[in-house]
C-alpha positions in Angstrom: -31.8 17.3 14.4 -31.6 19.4 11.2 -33.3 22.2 11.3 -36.4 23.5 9.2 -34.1 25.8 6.9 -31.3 23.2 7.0 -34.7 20.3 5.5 -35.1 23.2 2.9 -31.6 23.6 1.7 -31.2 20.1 1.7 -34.5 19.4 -0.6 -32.2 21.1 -3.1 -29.2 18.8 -4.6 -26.8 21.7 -5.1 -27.3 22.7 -1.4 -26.7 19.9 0.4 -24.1 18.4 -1.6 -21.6 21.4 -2.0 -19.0 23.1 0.0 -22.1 25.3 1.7 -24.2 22.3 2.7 -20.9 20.9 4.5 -20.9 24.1 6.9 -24.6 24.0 7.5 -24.4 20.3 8.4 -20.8 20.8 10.2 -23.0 23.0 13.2 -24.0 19.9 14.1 -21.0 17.8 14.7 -19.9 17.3 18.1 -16.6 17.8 18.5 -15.6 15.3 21.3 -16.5 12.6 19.0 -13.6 13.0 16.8 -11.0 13.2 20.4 -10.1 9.7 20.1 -6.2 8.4 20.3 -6.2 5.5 18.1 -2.4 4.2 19.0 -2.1 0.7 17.9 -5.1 0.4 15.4 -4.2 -0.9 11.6 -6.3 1.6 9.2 -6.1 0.4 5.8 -7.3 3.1 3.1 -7.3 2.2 -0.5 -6.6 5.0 -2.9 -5.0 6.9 -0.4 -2.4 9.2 -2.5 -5.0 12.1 -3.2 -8.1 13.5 -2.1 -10.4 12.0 0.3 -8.0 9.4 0.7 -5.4 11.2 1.5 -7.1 14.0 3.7 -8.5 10.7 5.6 -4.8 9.1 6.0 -3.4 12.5 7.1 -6.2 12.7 9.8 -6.2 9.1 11.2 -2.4 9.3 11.3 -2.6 12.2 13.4 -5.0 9.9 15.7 -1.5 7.7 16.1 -2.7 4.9 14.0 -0.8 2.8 11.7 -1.9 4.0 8.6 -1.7 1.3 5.3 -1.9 3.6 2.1 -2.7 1.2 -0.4 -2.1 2.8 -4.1 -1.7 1.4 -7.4 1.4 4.2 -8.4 4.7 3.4 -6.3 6.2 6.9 -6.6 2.6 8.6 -5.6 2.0 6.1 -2.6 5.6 6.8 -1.2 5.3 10.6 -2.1 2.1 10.5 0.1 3.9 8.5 2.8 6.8 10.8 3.1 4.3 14.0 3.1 2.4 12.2 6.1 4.9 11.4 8.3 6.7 14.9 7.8 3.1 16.6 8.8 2.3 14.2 11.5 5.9 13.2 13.1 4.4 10.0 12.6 6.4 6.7 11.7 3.8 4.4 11.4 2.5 5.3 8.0 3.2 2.4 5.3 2.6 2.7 1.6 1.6 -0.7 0.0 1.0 -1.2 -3.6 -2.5 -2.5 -4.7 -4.0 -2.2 -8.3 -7.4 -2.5 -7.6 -7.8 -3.1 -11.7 -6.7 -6.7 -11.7 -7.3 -9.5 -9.8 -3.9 -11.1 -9.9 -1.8 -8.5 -8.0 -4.8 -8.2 -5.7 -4.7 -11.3 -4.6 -0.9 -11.0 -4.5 -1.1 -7.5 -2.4 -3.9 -9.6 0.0 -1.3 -12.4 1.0 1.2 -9.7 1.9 -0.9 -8.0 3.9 -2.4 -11.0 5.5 1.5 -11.3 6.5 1.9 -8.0 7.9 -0.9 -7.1 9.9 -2.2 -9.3 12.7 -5.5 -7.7 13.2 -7.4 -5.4 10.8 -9.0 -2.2 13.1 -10.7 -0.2 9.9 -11.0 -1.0 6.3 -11.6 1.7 3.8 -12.6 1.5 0.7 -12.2 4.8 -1.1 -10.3 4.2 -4.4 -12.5 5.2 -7.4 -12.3 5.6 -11.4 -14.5 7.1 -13.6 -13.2 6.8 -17.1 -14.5 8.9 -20.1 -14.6 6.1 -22.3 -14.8 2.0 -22.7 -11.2 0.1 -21.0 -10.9 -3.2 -20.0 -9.1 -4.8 -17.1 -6.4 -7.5 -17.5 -9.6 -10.0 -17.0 -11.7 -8.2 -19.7 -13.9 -6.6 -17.1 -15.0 -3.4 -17.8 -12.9 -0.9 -15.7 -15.0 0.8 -13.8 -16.3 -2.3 -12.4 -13.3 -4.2 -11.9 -11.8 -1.1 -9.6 -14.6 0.3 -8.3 -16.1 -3.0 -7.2 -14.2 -6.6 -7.9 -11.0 -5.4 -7.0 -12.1 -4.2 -3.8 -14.4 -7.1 -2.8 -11.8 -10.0 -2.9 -9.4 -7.9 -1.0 -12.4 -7.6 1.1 -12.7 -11.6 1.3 -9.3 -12.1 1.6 -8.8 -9.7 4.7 -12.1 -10.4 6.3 -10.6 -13.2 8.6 -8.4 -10.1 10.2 -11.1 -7.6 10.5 -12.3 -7.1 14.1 -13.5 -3.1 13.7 -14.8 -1.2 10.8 -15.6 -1.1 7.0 -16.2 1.8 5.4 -17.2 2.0 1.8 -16.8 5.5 -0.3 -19.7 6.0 -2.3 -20.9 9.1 -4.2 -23.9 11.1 -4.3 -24.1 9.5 -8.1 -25.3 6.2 -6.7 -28.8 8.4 -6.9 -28.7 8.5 -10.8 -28.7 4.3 -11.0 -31.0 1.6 -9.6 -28.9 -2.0 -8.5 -28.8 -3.3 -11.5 -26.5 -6.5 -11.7 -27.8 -7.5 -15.3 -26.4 -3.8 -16.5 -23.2 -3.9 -14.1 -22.0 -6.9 -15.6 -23.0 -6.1 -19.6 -20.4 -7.8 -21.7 -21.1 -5.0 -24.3 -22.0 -1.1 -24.5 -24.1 0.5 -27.8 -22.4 4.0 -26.2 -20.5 3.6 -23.6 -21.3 6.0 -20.6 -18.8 6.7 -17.8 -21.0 8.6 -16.0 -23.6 5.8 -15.6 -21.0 3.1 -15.4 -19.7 4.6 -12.0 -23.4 5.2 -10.9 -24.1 1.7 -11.2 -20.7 0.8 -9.3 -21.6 3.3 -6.4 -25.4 2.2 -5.8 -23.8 -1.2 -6.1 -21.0 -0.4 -3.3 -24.3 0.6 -0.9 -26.0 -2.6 -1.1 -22.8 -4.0 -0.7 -21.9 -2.6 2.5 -25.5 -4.0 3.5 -24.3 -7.3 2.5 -21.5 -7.1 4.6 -23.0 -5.6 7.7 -25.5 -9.0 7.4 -22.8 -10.9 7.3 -21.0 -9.6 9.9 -24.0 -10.1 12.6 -25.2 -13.1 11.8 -21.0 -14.7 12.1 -20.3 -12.5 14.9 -17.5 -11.3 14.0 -16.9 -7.8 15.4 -17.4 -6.3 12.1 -19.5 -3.5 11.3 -19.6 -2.3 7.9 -21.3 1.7 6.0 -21.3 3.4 3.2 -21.4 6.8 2.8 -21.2 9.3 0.3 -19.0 13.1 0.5 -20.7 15.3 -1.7 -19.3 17.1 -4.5 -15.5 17.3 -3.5 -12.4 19.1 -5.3 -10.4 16.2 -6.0 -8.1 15.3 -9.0 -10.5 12.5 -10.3 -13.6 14.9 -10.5 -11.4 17.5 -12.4 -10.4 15.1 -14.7 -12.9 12.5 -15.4 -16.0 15.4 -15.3 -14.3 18.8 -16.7 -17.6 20.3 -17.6 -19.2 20.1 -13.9 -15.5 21.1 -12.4 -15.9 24.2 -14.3 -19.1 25.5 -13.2 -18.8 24.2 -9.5 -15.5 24.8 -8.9 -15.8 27.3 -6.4 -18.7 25.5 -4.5 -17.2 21.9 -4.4 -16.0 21.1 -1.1 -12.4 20.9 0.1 -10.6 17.2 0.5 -10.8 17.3 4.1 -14.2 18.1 4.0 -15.0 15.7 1.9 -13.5 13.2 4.4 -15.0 13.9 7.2 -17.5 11.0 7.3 -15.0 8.7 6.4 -12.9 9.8 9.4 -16.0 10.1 11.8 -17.1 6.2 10.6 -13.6 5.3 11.5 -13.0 6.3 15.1 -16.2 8.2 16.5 -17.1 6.1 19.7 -20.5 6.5 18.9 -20.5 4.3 15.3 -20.0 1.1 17.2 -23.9 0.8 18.2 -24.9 0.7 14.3 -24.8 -1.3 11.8 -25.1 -1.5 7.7 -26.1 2.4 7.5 -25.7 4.8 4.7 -24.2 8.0 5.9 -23.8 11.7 4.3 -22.3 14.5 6.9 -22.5 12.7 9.8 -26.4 11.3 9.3 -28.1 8.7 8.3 -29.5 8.7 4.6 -32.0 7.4 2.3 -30.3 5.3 -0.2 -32.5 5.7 -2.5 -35.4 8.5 -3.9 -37.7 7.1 -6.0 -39.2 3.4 -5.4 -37.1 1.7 -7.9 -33.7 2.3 -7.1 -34.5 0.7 -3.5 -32.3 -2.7 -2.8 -34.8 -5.0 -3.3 -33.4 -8.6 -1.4 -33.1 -11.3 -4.4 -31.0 -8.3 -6.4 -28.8 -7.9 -3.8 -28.5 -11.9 -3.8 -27.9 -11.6 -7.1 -24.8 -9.1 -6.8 -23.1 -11.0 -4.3 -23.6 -14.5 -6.5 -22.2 -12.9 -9.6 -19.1 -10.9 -7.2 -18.5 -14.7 -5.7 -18.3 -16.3 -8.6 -16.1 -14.0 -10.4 -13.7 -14.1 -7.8 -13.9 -17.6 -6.5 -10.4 -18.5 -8.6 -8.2 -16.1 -6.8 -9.8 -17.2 -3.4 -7.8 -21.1 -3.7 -5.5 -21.6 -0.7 -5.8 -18.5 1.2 -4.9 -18.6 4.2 
């Protein structure tokens, strides 16, 4: 349990979410849960190149599993296979090209997969934009929601027959700034378009999401249990680019990609995750998903999300397998 100076830290944002709210939280971690040999388990990890990604792939590979770096750039996804098997020794590390952006090659990369893997042991979901101003995908979406959220839910329903483990969806501590809002997620149109509350609204959306999921993974029983989680302010390449203003007066307090990562890696093979279900996670704990009263996942908007999702991808879901 935290302690009474760890509740008071953590009442402050900056605190809790940078590099020295990790190490307060980290005195808590048990070691032994992170001594598991996962020889055998397919780990697929979108966005798996840089960053948390990458510092995930790195760790799980070093676990023995067969590690599936899905990445929309070729040379950076077989850069960052090389670089993992040289660290690890490791031969079962596979890029495989995804571009979350568009729906076509998702579909495509889905069917490939399908082909390669016979079961599906973890599935994260950690590839994120957030672009400084208004782009469109290949299906006129805007593009913060098509990669942050339509690309990864059909790969979601396209692989979900192979899933017998884990889902893990990468939030951000940003999901705090937006209420579920499917109405605004789905706008065909922006007065002033803002990045920042674009990928809020795709992050709270990824946590009810994951609730979605975990549902849906009970009542089918299926063997699937799915959370989200969010790493707290992290040194990665997407932060420094998409938010230079906050990189420069954080830098030296944001935390480290393997930091960062840590929840991701402890959802994946920590023993003790398999008793729970559809929880939101930050440094190894539960979390409120919300702070004030109308940000909170009320049922019929969640219903809502995963009508619009389904219907938007319903055409690339014909004859799959």
């Amino acid at each position: 349990m935290p302690s009474l100076f760890d509740t008071i830290q953590d009442a402050s944002v900056i605190s809790s979410f940078d590099q020295t709210g990790f190490v307060r939280h980290a005195r808590q971690f048990n070691p032994a849960d992170l001594d598991v040999d996962l020889t055998g388990q397919n780990i697929l990890i979108t966005g798996a190149n840089s960053g948390i990604g990458f510092a995930t792939a790195l760790k799980l590979a070093e676990k023995k599993a067969n590690v599936y770096l899905l990445c929309r750039n070729p040379k950076r996804g077989m850069d960052a296979e090389q670089k993992i098997k040289k660290t690890t020794g490791s031969d079962t590390i596979y890029f495989h090209q995804l571009d979350l952006s568009d729906l076509t090659p998702v579909r495509q990369s889905a069917l490939l997969l399908l082909e390669k893997v016979d079961t599906i042991d973890v599935l994260i979901h950690n590839a994120g934009i957030l672009p400084l101003k208004e782009m469109r995908s290949a299906q006129g979406f805007e593009l913060t929601l098509a990669t942050n959220l339509l690309g990864h839910h059909l790969l979601t329903r396209m692989l979900w027959s192979k899933m017998s483990g884990r889902m893990i969806l990468v939030s951000s501590g940003g999901m705090y700034l937006a209420p579920l809002s499917t109405k605004e997620l789905f706008a065909d149109s922006f007065p002033k378009f803002d990045g920042v509350r674009r990928y809020a609204l795709t992050k709270r959306a990824q946590v009810a999401l994951a609730e979605i999921w975990a549902s849906l993974g009970s009542e089918r029983d299926v063997g699937v249990s799915t959370h989200s989680m969010h790493p707290g302010w992290v040194a990665t390449p997407g932060v420094e680019h998409s938010l230079p203003g906050f990189w420069k007066r954080m830098e030296h307090r944001l935390r480290t990609p393997e930091e960062g990562a840590d929840t991701v890696i402890w959802l994946a093979c920590a023993p003790s995750v398999s008793a729970v279900n559809g929880q939101f996670w930050f440094d190894r704990q539960t979390r409120k998903t919300h702070i004030l009263p109308w940000q909170s996942h009320s049922s019929t908007e969640k219903k809502r999300l995963w009508a619009k999702l389904e219907e938007v991808i319903a055409p690339y879901l014909s004859d799959t397998p």
